[in-house]
N, C-alpha and C positions, 0 to 999 in steps of 0.2 A: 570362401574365405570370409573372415570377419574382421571388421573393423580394426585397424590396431588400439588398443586401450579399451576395447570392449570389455563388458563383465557379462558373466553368465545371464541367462534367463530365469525369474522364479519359478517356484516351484508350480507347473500346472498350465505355464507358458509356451508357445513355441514361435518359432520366425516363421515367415512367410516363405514362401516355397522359394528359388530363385526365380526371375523373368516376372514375380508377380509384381503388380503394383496398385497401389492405394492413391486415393484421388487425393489432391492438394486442396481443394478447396478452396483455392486463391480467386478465381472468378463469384466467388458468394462473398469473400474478400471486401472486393472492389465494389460491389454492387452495394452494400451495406454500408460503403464509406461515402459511397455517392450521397444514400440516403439519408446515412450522418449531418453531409454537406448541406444535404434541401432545406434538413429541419434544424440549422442552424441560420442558414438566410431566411428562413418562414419568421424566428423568433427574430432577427436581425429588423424585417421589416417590420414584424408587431411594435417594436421598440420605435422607429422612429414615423411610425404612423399615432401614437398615442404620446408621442413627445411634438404632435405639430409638426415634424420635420417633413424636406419635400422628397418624395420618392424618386429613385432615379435607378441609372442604369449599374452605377456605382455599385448597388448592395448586389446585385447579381456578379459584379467584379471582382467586390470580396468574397462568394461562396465560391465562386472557380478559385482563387486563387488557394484557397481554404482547404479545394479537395486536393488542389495541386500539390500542396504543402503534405500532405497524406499521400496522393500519387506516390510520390516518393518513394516515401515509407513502405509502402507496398512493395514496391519493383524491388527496394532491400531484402523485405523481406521472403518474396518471389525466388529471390537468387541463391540467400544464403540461409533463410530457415523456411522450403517451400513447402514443410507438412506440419509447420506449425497449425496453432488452433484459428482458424477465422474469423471468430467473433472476437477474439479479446481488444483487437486491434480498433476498430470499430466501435469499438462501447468508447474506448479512451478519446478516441474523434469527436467522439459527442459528448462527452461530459465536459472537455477542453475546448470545446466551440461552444457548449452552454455557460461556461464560464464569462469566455473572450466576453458574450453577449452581455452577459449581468455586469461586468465591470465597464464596460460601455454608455453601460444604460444609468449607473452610478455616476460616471463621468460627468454625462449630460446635465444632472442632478447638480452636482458639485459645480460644474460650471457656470450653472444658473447660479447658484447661490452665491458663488464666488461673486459674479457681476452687479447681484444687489446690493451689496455689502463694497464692493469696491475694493477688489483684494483677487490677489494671484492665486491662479489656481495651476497646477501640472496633471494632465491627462495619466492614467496608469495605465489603458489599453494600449499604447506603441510598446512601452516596456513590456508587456506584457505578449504582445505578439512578439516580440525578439526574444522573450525567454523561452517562449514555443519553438521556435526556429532553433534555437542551439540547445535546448531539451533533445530535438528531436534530430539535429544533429550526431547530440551525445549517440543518443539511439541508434545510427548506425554504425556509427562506431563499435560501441559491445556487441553488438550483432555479427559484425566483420570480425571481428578481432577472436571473441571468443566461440569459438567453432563446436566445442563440445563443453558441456558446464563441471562435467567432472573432473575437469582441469585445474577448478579452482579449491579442490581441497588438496592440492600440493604447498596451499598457501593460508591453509586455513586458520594457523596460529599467529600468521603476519597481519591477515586482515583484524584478528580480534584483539589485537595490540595496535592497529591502529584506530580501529572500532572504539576501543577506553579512550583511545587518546583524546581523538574529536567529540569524544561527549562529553569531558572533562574538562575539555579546552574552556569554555567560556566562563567557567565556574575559576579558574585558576587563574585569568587574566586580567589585570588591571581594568578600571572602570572605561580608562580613554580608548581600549582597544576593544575592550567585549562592556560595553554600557549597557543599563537594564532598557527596555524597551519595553513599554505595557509592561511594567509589573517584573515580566522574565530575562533574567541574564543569559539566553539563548542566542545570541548573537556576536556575530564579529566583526566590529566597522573601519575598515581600512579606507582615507577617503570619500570617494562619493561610494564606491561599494560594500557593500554589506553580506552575509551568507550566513547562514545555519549551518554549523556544521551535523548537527545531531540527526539529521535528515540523511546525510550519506554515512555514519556512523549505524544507526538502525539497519543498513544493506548489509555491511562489512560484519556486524556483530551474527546478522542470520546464516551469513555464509559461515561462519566462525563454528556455532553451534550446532549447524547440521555436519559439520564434517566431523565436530568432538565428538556429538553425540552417533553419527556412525562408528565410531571407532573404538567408544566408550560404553557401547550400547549394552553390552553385557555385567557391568559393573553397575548402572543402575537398574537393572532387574532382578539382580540377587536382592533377597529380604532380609532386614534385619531382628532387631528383636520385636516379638508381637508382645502386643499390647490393647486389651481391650478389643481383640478379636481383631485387631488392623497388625498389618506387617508393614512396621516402621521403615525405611531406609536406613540403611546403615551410617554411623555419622562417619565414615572415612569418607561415603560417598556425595553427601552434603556440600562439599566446600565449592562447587562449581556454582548450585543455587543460594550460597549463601554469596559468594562474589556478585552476582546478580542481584540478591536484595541488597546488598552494601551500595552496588553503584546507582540501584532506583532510588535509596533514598536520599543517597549524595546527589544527583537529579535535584529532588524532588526541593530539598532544602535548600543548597545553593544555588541552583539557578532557577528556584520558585516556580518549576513544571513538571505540575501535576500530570502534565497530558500526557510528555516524553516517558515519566516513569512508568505511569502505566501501562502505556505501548509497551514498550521495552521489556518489563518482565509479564505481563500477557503474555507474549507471544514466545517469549521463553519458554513460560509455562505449557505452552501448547504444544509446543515442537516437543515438550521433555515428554510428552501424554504418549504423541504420535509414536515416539520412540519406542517407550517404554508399553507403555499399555496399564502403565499404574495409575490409577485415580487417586494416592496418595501424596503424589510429587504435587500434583492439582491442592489438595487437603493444606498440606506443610507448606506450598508458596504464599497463596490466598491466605496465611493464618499469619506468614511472616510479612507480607506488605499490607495487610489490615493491622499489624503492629507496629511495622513503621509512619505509617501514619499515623496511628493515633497519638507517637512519641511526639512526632513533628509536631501535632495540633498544638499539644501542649506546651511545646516549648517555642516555637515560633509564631510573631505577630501575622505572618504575611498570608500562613495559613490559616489560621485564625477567621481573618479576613474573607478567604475565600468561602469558607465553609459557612460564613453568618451569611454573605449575599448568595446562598445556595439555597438555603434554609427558608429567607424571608428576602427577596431581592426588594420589596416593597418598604420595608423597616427601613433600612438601608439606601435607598434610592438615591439621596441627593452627596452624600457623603462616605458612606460603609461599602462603595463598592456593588452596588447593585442595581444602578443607574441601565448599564449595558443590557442585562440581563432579562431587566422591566420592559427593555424598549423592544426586547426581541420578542419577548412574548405577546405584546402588542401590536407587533408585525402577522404576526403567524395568527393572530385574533382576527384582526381585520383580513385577512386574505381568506380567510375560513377555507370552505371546502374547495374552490372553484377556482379562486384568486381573483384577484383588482386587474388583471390583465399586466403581461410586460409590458412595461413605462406609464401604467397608470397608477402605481402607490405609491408608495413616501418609503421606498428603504434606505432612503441618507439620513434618515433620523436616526437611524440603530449606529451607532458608532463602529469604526471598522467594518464596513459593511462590504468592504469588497475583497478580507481576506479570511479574519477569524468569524465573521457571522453571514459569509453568503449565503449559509442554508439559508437563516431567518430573511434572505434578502427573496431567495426563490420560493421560500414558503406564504410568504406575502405574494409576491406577483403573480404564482402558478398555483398555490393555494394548496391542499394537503393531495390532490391527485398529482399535480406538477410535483411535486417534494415526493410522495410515495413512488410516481415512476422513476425519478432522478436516483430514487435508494432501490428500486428494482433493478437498474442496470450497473450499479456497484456490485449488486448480488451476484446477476451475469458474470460481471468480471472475476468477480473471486469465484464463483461455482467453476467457471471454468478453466482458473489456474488449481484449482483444485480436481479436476475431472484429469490435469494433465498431471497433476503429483501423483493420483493415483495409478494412471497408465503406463508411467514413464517405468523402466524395469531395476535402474539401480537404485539403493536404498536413499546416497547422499542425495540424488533428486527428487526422492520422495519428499525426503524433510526438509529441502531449499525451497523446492515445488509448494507447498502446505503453509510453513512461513510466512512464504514472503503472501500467499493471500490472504492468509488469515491477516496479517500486518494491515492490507490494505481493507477490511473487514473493521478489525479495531480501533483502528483511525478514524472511519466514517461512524462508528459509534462513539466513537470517543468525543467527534465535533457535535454532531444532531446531539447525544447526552448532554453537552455542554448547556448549547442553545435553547431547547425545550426542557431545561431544569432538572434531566432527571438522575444527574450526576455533576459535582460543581465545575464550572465553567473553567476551558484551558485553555491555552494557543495555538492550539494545532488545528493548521489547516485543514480544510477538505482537500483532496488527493486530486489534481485536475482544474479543478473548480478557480479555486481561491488566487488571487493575488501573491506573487512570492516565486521569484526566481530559484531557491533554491530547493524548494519543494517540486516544481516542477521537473527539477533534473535530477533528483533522486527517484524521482514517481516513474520516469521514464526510464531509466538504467531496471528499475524492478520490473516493468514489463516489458524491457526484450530478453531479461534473464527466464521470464516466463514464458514465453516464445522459443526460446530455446532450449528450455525443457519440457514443452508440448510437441516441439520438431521431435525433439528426442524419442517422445513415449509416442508418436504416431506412423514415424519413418518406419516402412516393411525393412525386415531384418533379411539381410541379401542371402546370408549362409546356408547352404544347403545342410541338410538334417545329417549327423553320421553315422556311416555305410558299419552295419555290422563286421565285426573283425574275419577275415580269410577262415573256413571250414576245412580241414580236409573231408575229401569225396565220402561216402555213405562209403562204397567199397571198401575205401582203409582204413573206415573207422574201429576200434576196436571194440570190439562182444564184451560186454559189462553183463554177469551173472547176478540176476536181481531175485532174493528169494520172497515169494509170498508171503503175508503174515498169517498167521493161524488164525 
């Protein structure tokens, strides 16, 4: 028997026999988060052996409690997704423990300085481990909760109604409630708390589009009129990606981010590829958001701005906006190949340095092998939420599966583009890394939805194969007179 709400196998596919079973791979798991653990207290002590500080038993307290905090996470996911993928789990341990450490290591920084100067400083690392803990919280939650992920395209017109909503929220809102912050109207400040919402609207809008564009799938593959040897889409079928470039450049304009829009319809654009298979949807998007920016350039100062301290951060340095940009590249000068060592360089002099520019903070300290492994294991993580888009068997997992890594792909290009100049500078954090409560619980809601679509495409399929239909015997079969051909 088969699951209830199961969907067919593709084409070329089969389940697994009954009684067989496939290894969970939860003990390679465990062993990998251990070593997560080491080499986050290894960096833990580099830090406070090149800050002078005294060694003690303390930092070994915080690597236990560090894997314990993970432990966790594991036994969850042991229970209720135990054929997920092994490594993704693991990478995220360690990029969110290299983080803790960098913002730690700022603190100390900031603390000194605070003290010469004579003036108050507040630590980020506490907040920071408690955004971890109820990130990671979240995390079992949707793990528990959502048992199978094809579940959630029962609701897939509700999440992308409320997907516009939250993205549009802070652009619609009064200055006292959604205030610009660096530059960007991304924000919502209720008392001492603050949140992004556009961070849990990116989940909600991918769930949104994998489920349209399963069900929609055939309406953007028919061709419309050709032209110049290309098969145009049809413009009836247009209106989904034109709602998409409408709402990157409302983004883009009113709340002056750059980074959001591009996420956002990237990754549109990707999933419409996956879908489709047309490299024209790719042609028409890229031709309509290199248009809406250009209108924007033109007609708004802010972007204006951003694109002169892209251009010549140096021209710019003291007043144009390009001050940030200078110092990062400065960081990433002086760390060259090798780096200055954790807790031996200056990354409090790059501004924000422990949320929009911790690459430039790790590219300094760890120098371009530290920064190149640090983008090696983003790659991990999205190859292998991609390895499970591809194995998992229903279509809507495909394209949730693909999304949401490609999301976190664009994102880490979207920050390092920023940092190293080679696209103008935005808000968006790195995915793990960076300082920011609210990124962190949307980063972690996207990899247990990935976890639970690599449980999905790994889990052996219990159904036994079906039994050819009832023959009558050869005896009473009947004599069919079959004539030779000439």
């Amino acid at each position: 028997m088969t699951q209830p709400g199961s969907v067919g196998l593709l084409a070329g596919q089969s389940g697994d026999a009954e009684g067989k079973t496939a290894p969970t791979r939860r003990g390679t798991e465990l062993s990998m988060l251990a070593f997560a653990a080491g080499l986050v207290t290894a960096a833990l002590m580099l830090v406070e052996m090149n800050q002078n500080e005294a060694l003690s038993l303390r930092i070994l307290w915080y690597g236990l409690a560090y894997l314990a905090l993970f432990g966790i996470a594991h036994v969850a996911v042991r229970k209720w997704a135990p054929y997920a993928d092994p490594l993704i789990l693991p990478c995220v341990a360690l990029l969110n423990g290299i983080g803790l450490v960098m913002i730690y290591r700022l603190d100390l920084a900031g603390a000194e300085k605070a003290l010469r100067v004579n003036a108050e400083f507040q630590n980020a690392v506490p907040k920071q481990i408690l955004w971890t803990t109820i990130a990671l919280a979240m995390f079992l939650v949707v793990l528990f909760v959502l048992k199978d992920h094809r579940t959630l395209t029962r609701y897939g017109y509700t999440f992308g109604m409320v997907g516009l909503f939250l993205l549009a929220l802070p652009a619609v809102l009064p200055g006292a409630i959604a205030p610009p912050i660096n530059g960007a109207k991304i924000w919502l400040v209720v008392g001492p708390l603050s949140i992004q919402p556009g961070e849990f609207a990116k989940i909600l809008m991918l769930i949104f589009f994998a489920a349209f564009l399963v069900s929609k799938r055939d309406l953007f593959m028919a061709a419309g009129r050709r032209v110049m040897g290309i098969d145009l889409p049809r413009a009836r079928d247009m209106g989904p990606i034109l709602v998409c470039w409408a709402v990157s450049v409302m983004v883009l304009v009113a709340e002056k981010d750059l980074g959001s829009s591009l996420l956002f319809f990237g990754t549109v654009l990707v999933m419409l590829y996956v879908a489709t298979e047309r490299a024209i949807w790719v042609v028409v998007g890229v031709s309509l958001f290199v248009g809406g920016c250009l209108l924007a350039y033109q007609l708004f100062d802010h972007v204006q701005v951003r694109v002169a301290a892209w251009l010549d951060p140096f021209a710019n340095y003291d007043e144009g906006g390009g001050y940030q940009i200078a110092q990062s590249l400065f960081g990433l000068g002086t760390g060259g190949v090798a780096g200055t060592g954790l807790g031996a360089g200056r990354p409090d002099i790059v501004p924000l340095a422990n949320s929009d520019f911790i690459t430039a903070a790790i590219g300094e300290e760890l120098g371009l092998i530290g920064l190149a492994a640090m983008l090696l294991v983003y790659m991990m993580l999205a190859m292998r939420g991609l390895r499970s888009a591809i194995a998992v068997r229903d279509t809507f997992g495909k394209l949730l599966g693909g999304g949401l890594s490609f999301t976190l792909l664009m994102q880490v290009f979207v920050v390092v583009g920023g940092v190293t100049k080679l696209i103008p500078l935005t808000g968006i954090t790195a995915p793990f890394l960076s300082a920011g409560g609210s990124s962190l619980l949307a980063n972690y809601i996207l990899v247990a939805l990935l976890l639970r679509i690599s449980d999905a495409a790994r889990k052996p399929q219990t159904g036994q194969k079906p039994k050819p239909a009832n023959q009558a015997p050869i005896a009473e079969a009947h004599t069919v007179m079959v004539e030779r051909p000439q």
